[in-house]
Each structure stands twice: as C-alpha cells, then as structure tokens.
C-alpha positions as CSV (number, residue, x, y, z in Angstrom):
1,X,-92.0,56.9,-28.2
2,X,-89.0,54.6,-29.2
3,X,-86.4,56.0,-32.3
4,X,-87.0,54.7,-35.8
5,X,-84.6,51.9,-36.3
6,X,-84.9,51.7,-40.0
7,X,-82.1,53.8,-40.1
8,X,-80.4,52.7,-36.7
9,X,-76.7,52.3,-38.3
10,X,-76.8,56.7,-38.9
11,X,-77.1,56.9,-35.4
12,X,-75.8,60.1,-34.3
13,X,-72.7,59.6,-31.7
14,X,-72.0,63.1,-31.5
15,X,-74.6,65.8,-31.3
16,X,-74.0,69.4,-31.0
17,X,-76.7,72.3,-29.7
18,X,-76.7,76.0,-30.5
19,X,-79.0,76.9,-27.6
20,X,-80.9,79.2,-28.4
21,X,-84.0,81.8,-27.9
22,X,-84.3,82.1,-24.2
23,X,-84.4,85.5,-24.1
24,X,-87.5,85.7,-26.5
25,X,-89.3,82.8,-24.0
26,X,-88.7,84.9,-21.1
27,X,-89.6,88.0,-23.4
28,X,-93.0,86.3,-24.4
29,X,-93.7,85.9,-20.8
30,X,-92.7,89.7,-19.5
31,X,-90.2,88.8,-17.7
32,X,-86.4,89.7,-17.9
33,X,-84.1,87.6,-19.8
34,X,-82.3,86.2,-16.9
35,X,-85.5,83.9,-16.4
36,X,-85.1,82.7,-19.8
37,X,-81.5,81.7,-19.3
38,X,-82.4,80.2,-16.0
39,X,-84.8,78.2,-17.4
40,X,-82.6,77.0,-20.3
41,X,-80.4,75.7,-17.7
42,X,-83.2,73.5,-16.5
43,X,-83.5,72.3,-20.7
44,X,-80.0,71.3,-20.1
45,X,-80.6,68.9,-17.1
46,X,-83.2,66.9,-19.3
47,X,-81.4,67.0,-22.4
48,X,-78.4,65.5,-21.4
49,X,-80.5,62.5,-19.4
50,X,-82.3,62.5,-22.4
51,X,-79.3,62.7,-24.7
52,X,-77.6,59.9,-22.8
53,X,-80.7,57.6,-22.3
54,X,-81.2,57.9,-26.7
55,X,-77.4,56.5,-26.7
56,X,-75.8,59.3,-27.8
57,X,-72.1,59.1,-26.6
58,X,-71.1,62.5,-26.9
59,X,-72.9,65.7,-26.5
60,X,-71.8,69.5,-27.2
61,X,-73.7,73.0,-26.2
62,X,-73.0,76.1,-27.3
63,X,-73.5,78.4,-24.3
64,X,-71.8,81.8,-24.1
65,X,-69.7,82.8,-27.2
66,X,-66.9,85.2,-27.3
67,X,-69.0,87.6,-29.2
68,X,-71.3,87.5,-25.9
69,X,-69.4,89.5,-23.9
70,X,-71.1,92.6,-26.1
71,X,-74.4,92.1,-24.1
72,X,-75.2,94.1,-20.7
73,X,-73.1,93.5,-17.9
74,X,-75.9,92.1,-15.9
75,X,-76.7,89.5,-18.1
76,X,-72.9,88.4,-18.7
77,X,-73.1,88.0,-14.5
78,X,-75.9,86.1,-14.3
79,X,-75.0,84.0,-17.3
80,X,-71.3,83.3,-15.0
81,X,-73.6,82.9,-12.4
82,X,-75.7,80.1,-13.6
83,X,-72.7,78.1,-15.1
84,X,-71.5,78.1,-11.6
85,X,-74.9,76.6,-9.9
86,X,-75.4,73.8,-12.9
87,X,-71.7,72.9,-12.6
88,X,-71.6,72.8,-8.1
89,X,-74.9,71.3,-8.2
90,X,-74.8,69.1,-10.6
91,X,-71.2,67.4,-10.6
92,X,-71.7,64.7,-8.2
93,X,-74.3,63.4,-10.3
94,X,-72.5,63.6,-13.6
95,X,-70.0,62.2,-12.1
96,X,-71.7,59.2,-10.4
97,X,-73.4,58.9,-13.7
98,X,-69.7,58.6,-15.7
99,X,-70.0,61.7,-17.3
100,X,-66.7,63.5,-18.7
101,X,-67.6,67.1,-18.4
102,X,-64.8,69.2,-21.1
103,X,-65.6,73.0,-20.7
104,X,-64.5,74.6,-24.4
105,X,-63.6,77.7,-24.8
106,X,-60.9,80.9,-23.9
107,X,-59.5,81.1,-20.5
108,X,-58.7,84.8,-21.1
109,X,-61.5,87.0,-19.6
110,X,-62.5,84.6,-16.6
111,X,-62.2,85.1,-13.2
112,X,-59.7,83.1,-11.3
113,X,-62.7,81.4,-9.3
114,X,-64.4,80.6,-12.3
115,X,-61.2,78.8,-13.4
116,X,-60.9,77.1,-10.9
117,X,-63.9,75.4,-10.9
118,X,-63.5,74.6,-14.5
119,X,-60.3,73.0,-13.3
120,X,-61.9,71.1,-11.2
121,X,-65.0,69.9,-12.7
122,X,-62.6,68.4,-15.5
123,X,-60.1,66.9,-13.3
124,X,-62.7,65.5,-11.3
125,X,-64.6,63.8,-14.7
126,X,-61.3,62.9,-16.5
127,X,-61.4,59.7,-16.5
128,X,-65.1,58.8,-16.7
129,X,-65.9,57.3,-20.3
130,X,-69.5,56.8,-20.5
131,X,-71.1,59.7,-21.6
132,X,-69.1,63.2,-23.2
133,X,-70.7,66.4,-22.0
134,X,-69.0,69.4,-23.6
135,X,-70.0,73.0,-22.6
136,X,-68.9,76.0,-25.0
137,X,-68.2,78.4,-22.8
138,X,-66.5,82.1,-23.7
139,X,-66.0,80.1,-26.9
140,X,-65.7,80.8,-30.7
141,X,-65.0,79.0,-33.9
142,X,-62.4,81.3,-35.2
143,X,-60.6,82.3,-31.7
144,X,-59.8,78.0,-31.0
145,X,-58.7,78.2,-34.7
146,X,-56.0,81.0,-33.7
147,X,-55.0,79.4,-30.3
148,X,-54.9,76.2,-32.0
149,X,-52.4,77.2,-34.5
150,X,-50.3,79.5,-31.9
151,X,-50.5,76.1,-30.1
152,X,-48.8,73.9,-32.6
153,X,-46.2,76.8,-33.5
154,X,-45.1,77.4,-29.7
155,X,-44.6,73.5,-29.7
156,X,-42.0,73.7,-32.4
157,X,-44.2,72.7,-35.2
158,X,-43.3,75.0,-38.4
159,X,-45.5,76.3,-40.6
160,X,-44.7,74.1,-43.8
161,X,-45.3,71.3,-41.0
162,X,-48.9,71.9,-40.2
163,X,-51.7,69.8,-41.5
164,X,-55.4,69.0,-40.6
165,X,-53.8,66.3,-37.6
166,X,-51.7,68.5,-36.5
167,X,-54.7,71.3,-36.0
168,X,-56.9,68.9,-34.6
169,X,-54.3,68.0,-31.8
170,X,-54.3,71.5,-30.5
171,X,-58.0,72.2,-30.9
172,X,-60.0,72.7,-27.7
173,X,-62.2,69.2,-28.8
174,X,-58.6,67.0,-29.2
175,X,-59.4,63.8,-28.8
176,X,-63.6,64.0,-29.6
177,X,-65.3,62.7,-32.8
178,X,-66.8,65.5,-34.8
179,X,-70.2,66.0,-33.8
180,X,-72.2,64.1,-36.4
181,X,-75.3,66.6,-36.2
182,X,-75.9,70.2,-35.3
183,X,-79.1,71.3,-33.9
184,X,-80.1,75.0,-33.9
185,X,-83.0,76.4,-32.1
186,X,-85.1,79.3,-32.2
187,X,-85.5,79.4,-35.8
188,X,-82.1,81.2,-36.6
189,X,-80.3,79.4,-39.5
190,X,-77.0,80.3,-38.9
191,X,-73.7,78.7,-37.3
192,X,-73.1,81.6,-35.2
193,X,-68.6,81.1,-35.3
194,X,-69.9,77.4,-33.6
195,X,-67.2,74.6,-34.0
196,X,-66.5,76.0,-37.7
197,X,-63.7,73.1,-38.0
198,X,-65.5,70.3,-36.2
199,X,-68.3,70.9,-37.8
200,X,-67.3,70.5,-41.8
201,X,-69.3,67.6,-42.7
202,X,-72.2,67.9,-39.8
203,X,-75.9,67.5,-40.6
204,X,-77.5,70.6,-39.6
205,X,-81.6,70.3,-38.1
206,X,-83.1,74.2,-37.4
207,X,-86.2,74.0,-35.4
208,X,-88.5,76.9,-34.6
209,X,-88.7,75.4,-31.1
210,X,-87.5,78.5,-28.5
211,X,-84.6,76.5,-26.4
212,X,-86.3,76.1,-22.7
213,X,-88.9,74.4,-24.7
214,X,-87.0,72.1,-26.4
215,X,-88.0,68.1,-25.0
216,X,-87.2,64.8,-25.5
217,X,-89.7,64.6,-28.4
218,X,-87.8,67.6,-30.1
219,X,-84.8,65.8,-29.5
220,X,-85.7,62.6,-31.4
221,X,-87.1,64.3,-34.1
222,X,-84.1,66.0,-35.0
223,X,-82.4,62.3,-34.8
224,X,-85.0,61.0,-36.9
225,X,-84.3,63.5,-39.3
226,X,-80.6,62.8,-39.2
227,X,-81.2,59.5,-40.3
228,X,-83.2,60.0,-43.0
229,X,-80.0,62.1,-44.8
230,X,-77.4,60.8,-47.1
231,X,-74.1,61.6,-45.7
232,X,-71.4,61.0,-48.5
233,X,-69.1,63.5,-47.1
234,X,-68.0,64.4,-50.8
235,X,-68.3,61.0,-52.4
236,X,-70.1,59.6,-55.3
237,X,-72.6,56.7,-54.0
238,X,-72.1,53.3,-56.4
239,X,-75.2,54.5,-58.4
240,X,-73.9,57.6,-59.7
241,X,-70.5,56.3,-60.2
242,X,-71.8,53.6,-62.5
C-alpha cells in the first residue's frame, strides 16, 4: 500500500510515539511483562525502517519516563537491559544507514556504563543527517522543562532575559523541529509528561492497537489521518476571516 498523496504537502517530518501496552500483550499471552517489552523492541526495529522508508526525517519514542522508576526493580533492569542490546546491536546499522541516534532524557539515576554508551552511540551518529532517531529515555516533560531553565540561568541568562528561544536552546531536543504528530498506542488518551513543550501544536492519533503490534499499515494510517487535519496553529483560514 502506497500513502495518499492528496494531501502529500501535510507530510509529517517529525513523528513522535508513546509506546505503549506491552505489558498487556505479554499479559494476554501469560507471560511476564518482560516478553512484552522485549518484543516492543523488535516493533522498534521495523518502525524506524518503516518510518524512514515513508520519508519521515525525524522520529521520537517515548521509552522509559522518569515516573517509571516506580515500577518493580526487575522490570526497571530488564528495561536498562534491553536499551543496551538494541543500542550494541544495532548501531553499526543505524549508523551505516546515516542515522543520528539523540538519547533524551536525565542523566541522573544511570549507571556510569549506561552513560557511557549513551555517549558513545551519540558521538558516533553526530554527524549523520539522514534520518533523526530520538529515544526518550529516563525522560519527562516537566523535568527537561526544569533543567532547561537551570540551564539558561547557569549560562548567565537572567530571568527577565528568558523567552521561548532561549528555552528551546537548552531543551534536551535543541536543534529538532517539533514533532508534527503524536501517536499513542494502547488506547490510553493521554500525554503521559511526553515532550509537553515540543509538543504545543502537534496532531495527536490514539489507536487501540497494543504497541508490539503496531505495523507499517498502523503506521500509515496514522499519517493518513494526519493529513486529513487542518493545522492553523491558532489562525483564522481566509474563509473565516472574510
């Protein structure tokens, strides 16, 4: 199946995903979460070929949230755990492919090894330019809003000199567009403290669809819908100013 190019110019550049529901496929099957999340990782692999091969330029998923560090200890590990497999197994690929890999989120909380390799997987991808894979990891809306801001103030800005550019410069996404459309899965309509700045004038798709599920043909329905909305981003259109 091709995309609809009736509305080819509301092509989405940046898409974000709030992955979500693999515990409740793993659940469905009796089996422990962990093969739900293991699974979602292989969603991953195909969604950002997918992603890529659609012409997105810039892609952004949601992955472990500050708020996740309330789950069981077991879980939290094998979540680290798999973020450490997809990024060593899959970074020569990305790379060869000209992937910039960003990894968003809180250093605080993360093991020095773990660090590292975020280090390295975004040193490594710097440069590349063709496609922009961002991974929120130990990330949340509202703590990048405070580190942004103690950003800017520890760089000598003062307060009666902050403004929306100056925010953005310090914001773990510096230097991305905002992501055009947000997809949630699961059925959850919610933003979950998910990019709550970036994400001011995004198109928002919820799908019922349980995230290791989710396929290409998910994936350009939620495009198609995209392009089917009016985005005025608070303007009048020329028929309802006349």
């Amino acid at each position: 199946m091709s995309l609809s190019t009736s509305y080819s110019e509301r092509f989405p550049a940046h898409i974000a995903i709030i992955m979500d529901g693999n515990g409740r496929w793993a659940q469905a099957r009796h089996r422990p979460r962990v093969f739900g999340h293991r699974a979602g990782v292989k969603t991953v692999r195909r969604v950002v070929e997918d992603a890529s091969n659609m012409g997105v330029k810039c892609l952004t998923l949601y992955s472990f949230s500050t708020e996740n560090w309330s789950r069981p200890k077991a879980e939290i590990a094998a979540l680290f755990t798999l973020l450490r497999e997809y990024v060593e197994q899959d970074l020569e690929t990305l790379h060869g492919r000209g992937v910039c890999i960003r990894i968003l989120g809180s250093r605080e909380g993360l093991k020095p090894d773990l660090i590292e390799l975020i280090d390295r997987v975004e040193t490594t991808t710097r440069a590349n330019t063709k496609f922009s894979l961002n991974i929120a990891f130990n990330y949340g809306g509202r703590d990048e809003l405070l580190r942004a801001t103690k950003k800017a103030l520890a760089a000598g800005h003062s307060p009666d000199s902050l403004s929306e550019a100056v925010i953005n410069q310090y914001l773990d996404t510096a230097g991305l567009p905002e992501p055009d459309l947000v997809i949630r899965t699961s059925g959850e309509k919610r933003i979950s403290n998910f990019l709550l700045w970036q994400a001011a004038y995004s198109e928002f798709v919820f799908t019922d669809v349980l995230w290791p599920d989710f396929n290409r043909e998910d994936l350009q329905s939620s495009i198609e819908e995209f392009q089917k909305r009016d985005r005025r981003f608070g303007r009048l259109t020329s028929s309802e100013v006349a």
